[in-house]
C-alpha positions, 0 to 999 in steps of 0.5 A: 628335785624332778619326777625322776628321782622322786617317784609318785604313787597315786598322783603325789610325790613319795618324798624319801631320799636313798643314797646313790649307791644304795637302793635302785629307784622304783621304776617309772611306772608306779601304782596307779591308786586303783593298783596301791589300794588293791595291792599296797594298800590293803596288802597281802592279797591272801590265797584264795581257796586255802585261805578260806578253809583256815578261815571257816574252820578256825574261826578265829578273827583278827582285832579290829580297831575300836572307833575309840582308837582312831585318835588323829594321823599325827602328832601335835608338833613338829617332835624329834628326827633321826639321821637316815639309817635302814631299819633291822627289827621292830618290837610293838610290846602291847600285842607281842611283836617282836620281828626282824625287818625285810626291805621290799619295793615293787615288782615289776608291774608297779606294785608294792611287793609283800612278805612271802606268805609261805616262808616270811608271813611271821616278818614284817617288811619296810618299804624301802622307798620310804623314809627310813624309821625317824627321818622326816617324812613317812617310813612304811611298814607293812605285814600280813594279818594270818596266811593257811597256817593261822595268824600271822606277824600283824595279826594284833594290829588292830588292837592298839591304842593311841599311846602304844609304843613301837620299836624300831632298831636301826643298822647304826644300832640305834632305836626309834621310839614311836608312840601311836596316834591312832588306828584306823581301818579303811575300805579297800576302796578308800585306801588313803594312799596320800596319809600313808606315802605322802610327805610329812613335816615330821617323823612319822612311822605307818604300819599296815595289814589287810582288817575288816570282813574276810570275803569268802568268795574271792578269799580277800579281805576287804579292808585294811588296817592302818597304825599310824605313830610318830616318832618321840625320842631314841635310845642310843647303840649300846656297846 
């Protein structure tokens, strides 16, 4: 397996497999780790001006992970895999997300693509070149933390818990069940781009959101939030 059909972000191989038919790869030029942490990483970049006066005037702030929630980036063991299979909806129960899944890749210019925050900032989106939900290797999901009309999709990220369960439906119809291992939030700065896109030797599942302070003078946050969990068993299709 060469460069070319695996591609790298911030110096390392994504390791994911798609079917010759299906997605087209990402283009050659993918993010460099000043470009990921900035725009993947900390994704959604929110809209300057506007966003700051819902800030100001609402007051209401996002979750942050508790230093108690940080826990470890993977399970103890190797756990259980699924075939390949795009993901459809996720469900997280413990802070009310229930939201179907878009499939995002990179824009022209090499950086990851987010949710639009006009029309989608109460979906989330699986980066499709990733490993689909309970394959082998890591399975990104990302989604913005609120947008000019308030919180949005992943505005509770923050407020999970080792333990925590996520539900990921498949196109087969079958659910993965994964269990957070930990939360954690990272400085723009030190976007951990390897923990999140890097391979990994068992199923593993990040989600991702902006956290941290709000910067009022450039209208972005200046951190991100990270779930990172591991996938435990599957409920089959059902009829």
């Amino acid at each position: 397996m060469g460069d070319a059909r695996w591609p790298r972000i911030a110096g390392f191989r994504v390791v994911a497999s798609w079917p010759e038919g299906g997605y087209a790869r990402p283009p050659r030029s993918v993010p460099r780790p000043a470009r990921l942490a900035g725009a993947a990483g900390a994704l959604l970049i929110l809209a300057g001006i506007a966003i700051v006066g819902v800030a100001i005037m609402s007051q209401v702030h996002a979750p942050q992970p508790a230093a108690s929630a940080a826990g470890r980036l993977g399970p103890a063991g190797h756990g259980p895999r699924l075939q390949r299979s795009v993901p459809v909806a996720v469900e997280i129960p413990a802070i009310g997300v229930d939201s179907r899944l878009l499939h995002l890749g990179v824009n022209p210019d090499g950086t990851i693509q987010v949710p639009s925050l006009v029309t989608s900032a109460d979906e989330a989106a699986w980066y499709k070149y990733s490993a689909t939900p309970g394959q082998i290797g890591s399975s990104v999901i990302e989604g913005h933390v609120d947008s000019t009309a308030g919180p949005a999709v992943f505005f509770r990220l923050g407020a999970l818990r080792p333990g925590d369960a996520i539900d990921v439906r498949l196109a087969d119809g079958v659910t993965a069940i994964f269990r957070v291992t930990g939360v954690r939030e990272y400085l723009k700065s030190e976007f951990p781009a390897k923990a999140i896109y890097g391979a990994t030797d068992y199923a593993a599942l990040r989600l991702i959101t902006c956290g941290g302070a709000f910067d009022y003078t450039t209208g972005h946050y200046l951190s991100s939030t990270i779930v990172f969990a591991s996938l435990i068993s599957s409920r089959p299709a059902t009829a």
